[in-house]
C-alpha positions in Angstrom: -32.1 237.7 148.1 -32.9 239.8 145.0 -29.5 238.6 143.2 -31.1 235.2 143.7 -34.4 235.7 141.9 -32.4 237.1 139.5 -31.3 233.7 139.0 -34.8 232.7 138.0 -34.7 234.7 135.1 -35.3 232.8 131.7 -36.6 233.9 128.0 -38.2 232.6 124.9 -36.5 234.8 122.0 -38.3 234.3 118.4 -37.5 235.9 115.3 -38.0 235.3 111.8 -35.5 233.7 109.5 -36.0 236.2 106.8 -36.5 239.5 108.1 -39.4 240.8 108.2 -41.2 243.7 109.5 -44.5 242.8 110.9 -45.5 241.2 114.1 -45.0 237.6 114.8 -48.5 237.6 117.0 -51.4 240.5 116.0 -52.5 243.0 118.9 -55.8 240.6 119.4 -53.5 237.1 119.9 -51.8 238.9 121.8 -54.2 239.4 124.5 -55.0 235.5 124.5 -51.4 234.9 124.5 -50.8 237.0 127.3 -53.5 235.4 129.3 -52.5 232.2 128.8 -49.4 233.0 130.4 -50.9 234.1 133.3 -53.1 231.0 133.8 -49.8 228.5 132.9 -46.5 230.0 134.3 -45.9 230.3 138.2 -43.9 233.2 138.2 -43.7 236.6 136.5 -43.1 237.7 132.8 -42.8 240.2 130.2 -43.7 240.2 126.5 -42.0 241.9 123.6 -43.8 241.9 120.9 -42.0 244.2 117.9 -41.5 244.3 114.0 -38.0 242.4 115.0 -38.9 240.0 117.1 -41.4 238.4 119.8 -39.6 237.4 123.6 -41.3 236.1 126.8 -38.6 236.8 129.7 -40.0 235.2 132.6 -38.7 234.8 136.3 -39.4 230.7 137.4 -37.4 227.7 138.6 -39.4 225.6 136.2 -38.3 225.9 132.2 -41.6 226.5 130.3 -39.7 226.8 126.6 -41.5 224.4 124.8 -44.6 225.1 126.8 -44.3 228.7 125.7 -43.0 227.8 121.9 -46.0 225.6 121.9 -48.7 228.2 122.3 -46.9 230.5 120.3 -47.1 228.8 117.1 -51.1 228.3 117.9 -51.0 232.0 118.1 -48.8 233.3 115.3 -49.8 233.4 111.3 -46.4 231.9 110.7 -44.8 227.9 110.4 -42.2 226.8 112.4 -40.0 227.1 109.2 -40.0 230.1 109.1 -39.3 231.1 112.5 -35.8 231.0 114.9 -36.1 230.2 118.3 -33.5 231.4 121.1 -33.6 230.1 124.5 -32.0 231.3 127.1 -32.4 229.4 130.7 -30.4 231.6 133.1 -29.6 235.4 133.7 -25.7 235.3 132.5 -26.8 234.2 128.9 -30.0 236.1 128.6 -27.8 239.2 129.8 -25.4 238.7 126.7 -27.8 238.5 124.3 -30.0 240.6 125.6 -27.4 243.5 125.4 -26.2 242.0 121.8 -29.8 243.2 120.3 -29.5 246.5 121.7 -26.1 246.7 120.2 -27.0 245.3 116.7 -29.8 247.4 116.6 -28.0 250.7 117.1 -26.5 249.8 113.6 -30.0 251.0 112.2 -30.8 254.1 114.2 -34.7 254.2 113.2 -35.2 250.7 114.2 -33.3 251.5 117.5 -34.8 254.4 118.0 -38.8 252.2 117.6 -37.3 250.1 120.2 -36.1 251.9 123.0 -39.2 253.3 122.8 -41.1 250.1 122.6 -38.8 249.4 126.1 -39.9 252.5 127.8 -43.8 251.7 127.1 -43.1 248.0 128.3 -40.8 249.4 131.2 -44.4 251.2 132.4 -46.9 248.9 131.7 -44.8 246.1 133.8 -44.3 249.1 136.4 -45.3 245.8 139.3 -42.9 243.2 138.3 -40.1 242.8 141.0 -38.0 240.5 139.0 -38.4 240.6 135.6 -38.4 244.1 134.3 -36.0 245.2 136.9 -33.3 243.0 135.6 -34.1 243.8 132.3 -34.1 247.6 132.8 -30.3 246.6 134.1 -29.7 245.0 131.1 -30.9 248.1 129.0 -29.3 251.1 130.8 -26.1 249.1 130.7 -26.2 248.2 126.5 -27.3 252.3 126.3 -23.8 253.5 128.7 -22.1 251.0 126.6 -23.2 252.7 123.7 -23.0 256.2 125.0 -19.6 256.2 125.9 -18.1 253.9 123.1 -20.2 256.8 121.0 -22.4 254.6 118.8 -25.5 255.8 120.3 -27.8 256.8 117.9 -30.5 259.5 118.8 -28.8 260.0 122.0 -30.3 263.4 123.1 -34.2 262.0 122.2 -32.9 258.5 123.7 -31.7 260.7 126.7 -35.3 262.6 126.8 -37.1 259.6 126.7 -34.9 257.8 129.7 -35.3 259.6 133.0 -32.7 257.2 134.6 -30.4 257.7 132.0 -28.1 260.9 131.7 -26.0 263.1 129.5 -22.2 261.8 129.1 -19.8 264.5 130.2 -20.6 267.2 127.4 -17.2 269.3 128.4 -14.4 268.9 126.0 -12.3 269.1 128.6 -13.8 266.5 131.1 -14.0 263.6 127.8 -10.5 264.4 127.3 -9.9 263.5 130.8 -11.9 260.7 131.0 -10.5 259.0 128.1 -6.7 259.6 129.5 -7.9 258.2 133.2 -8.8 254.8 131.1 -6.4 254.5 129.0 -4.0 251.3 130.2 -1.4 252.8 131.5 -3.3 254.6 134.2 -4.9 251.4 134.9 -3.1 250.3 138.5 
């Protein structure tokens, strides 16, 4: 049953085409924005609203893109110029680029760093969802071990603090050494 809903999953990614770093929708649009949401899409969501970025990942049989696009731009201070939209209409596609941010981001350590954090605040205030931020949450903890053990995860030990899911790698000498030789290819049966 719960793989699925997991089905249902679909997301709104928007970005600018420059970089920038400010917020696509202020703190106050937000709050319309959100509600909005709530009054027009059968189903759950969660918003991520950053200096990168702006994303509604929401959990419905029905595709509300344009619906959601729409209202954004009635929102945002910004033209549709200047702005890149990413769709993503089921859970295999939005997993791969889901985990691609994380992974791009950990290329620029502070602006990793701001968004893990950003994650853990969303992860509480969407404690209820049943679909949504669960599968998300997936998404994350499996970018951060993919990270972790390829050893490209920056801030790990205040990343690892701030994670109560996620642990330590093996910190023995010994046991990495181990590790690495069990996965090398030619112990692979």
């Amino acid at each position: 049953m719960e793989h699925s809903k997991s089905k249902l999953l679909k997301s709104v990614v928007i970005r600018f085409k420059n970089r920038q770093k400010r917020l696509l929708i202020s703190k106050n649009a937000l709050n319309n924005f959100d509600f909005f949401l709530q009054k027009n899409i059968e189903g759950e969501f969660v918003i991520i609203n950053s200096n990168v970025g702006f994303a509604v990942y929401y959990a419905s049989e029905k595709n509300y893109s344009e619906l959601i696009k729409q209202n954004i731009l009635k929102h945002c201070n910004s033209s549709i110029e200047e702005l890149a939209f990413l769709y993503d209409l089921n859970a295999n596609s939005l997993k791969v680029n889901f985990t691609q941010v994380f992974i791009t981001f950990s290329k620029y350590p502070q602006l990793f760093l701001a968004y893990v954090k950003k994650f853990v605040s969303l992860r509480k205030r969407y404690n209820s969802s049943r679909i949504v931020m669960p599968q998300l949450s997936c998404f994350y903890e499996q970018a951060l071990k993919e990270l972790q053990y390829s050893g490209k995860l920056p801030f790990a030990k205040k990343i690892i603090a701030l994670n109560s899911n996620f642990k330590e790698p093996y910190s023995s000498p010994l046991l990495i050494s181990l590790a690495k030789k069990m996965t090398t290819q030619e112990h692979i049966n």
